[in-house]
C-alpha positions as CSV (number, residue, x, y, z in Angstrom):
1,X,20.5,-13.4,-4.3
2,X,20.7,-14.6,-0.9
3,X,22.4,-17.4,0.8
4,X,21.5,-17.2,4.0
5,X,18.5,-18.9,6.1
6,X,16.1,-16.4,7.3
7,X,13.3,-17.5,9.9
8,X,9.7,-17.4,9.7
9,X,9.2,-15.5,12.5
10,X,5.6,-14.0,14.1
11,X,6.4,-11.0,11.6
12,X,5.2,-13.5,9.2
13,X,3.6,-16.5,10.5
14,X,0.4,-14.9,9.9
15,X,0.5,-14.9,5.9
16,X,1.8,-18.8,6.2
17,X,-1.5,-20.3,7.7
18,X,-0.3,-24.2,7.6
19,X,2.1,-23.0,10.5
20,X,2.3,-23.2,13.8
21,X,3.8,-21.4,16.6
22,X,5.8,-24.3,17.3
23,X,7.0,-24.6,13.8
24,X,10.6,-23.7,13.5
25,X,10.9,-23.1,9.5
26,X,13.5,-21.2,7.4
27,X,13.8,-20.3,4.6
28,X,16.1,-19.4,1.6
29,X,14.5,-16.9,-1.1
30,X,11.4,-15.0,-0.9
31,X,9.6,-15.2,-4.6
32,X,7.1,-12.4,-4.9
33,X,4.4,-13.4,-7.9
34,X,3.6,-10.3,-9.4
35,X,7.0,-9.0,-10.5
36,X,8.6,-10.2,-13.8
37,X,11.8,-12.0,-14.3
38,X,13.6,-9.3,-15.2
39,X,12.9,-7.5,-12.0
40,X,13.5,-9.9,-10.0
41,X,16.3,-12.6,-9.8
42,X,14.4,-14.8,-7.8
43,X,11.3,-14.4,-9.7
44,X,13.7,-15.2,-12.6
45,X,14.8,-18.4,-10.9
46,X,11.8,-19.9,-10.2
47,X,10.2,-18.5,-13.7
48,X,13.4,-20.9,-14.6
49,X,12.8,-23.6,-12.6
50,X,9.5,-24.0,-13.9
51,X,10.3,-24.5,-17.6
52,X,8.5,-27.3,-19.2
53,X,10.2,-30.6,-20.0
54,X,8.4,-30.4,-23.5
55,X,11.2,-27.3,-23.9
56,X,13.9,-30.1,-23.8
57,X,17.0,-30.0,-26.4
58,X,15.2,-25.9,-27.2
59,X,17.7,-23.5,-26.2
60,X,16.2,-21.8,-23.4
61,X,15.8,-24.9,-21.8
62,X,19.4,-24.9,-20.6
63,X,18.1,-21.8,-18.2
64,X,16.4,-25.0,-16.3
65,X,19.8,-26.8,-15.9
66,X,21.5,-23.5,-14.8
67,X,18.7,-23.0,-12.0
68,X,18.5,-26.1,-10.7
69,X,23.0,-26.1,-10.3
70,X,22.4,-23.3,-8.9
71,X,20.0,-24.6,-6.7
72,X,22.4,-27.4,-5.4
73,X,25.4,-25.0,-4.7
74,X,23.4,-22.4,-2.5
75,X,22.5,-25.5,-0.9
76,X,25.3,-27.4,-0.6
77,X,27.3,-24.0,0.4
78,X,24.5,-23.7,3.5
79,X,24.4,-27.1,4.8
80,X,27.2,-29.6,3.5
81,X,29.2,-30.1,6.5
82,X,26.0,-29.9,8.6
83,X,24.2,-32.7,6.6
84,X,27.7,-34.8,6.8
85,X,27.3,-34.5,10.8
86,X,23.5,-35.6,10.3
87,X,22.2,-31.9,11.7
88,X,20.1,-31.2,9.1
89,X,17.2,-33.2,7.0
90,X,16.2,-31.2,3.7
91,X,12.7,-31.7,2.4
92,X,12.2,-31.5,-1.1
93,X,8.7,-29.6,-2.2
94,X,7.6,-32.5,-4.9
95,X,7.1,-31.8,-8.4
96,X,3.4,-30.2,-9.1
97,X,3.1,-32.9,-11.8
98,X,2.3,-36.2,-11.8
99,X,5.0,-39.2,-12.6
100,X,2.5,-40.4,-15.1
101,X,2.6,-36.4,-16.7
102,X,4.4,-35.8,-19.9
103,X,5.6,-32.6,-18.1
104,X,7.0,-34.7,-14.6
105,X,10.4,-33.8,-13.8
106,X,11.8,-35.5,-10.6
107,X,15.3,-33.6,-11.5
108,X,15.1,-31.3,-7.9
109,X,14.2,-34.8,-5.6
């Protein structure tokens, strides 16, 4: 799985219509829809990520708590020592639920 930044670049930009030219975005994974977890370990990730907090204490639910660690140390192996020197803001994508959801997890802000 990859740990590097790539950038959108005008290869791209066209299949990302809220961007600009001017944008300068990265980004970490690609996650491609129509394969299936087990094709796919970022598809696997994010199929992860997505578990349902109704899942909670059910054993597949630890698959949640192993993305999101995993998560944080890609991270935190990218940009550590540049977030210390204040070079780099992350923006968190916000949960697609609602804090007043049954299924709201703020876990990833």
């Amino acid at each position: 799985m990859c740990r590097r930044l790539r950038k959108i670049d005008e290869l791209v930009l066209s299949q990302h219509y809220y961007l600009g030219s001017h944008d300068d975005c990265y980004y970490l994974m690609e996650y491609l829809p129509n394969q299936y977890p087990e094709d796919n370990n970022v598809t696997a990730l994010i199929h992860n990520l997505k578990k349902y907090v109704s899942l909670k204490g059910q054993p597949e639910y630890r698959l949640k708590d192993r993305a999101i660690n995993f998560v944080v140390e890609v991270f935190r192996s990218i940009f550590y020592a540049d977030y210390l020197n204040g070079d780099v803001t992350l923006v968190p994508i916000p949960p697609s639920k609602d804090k007043t959801h049954a299924e709201y997890d703020d876990r990833m802000v």
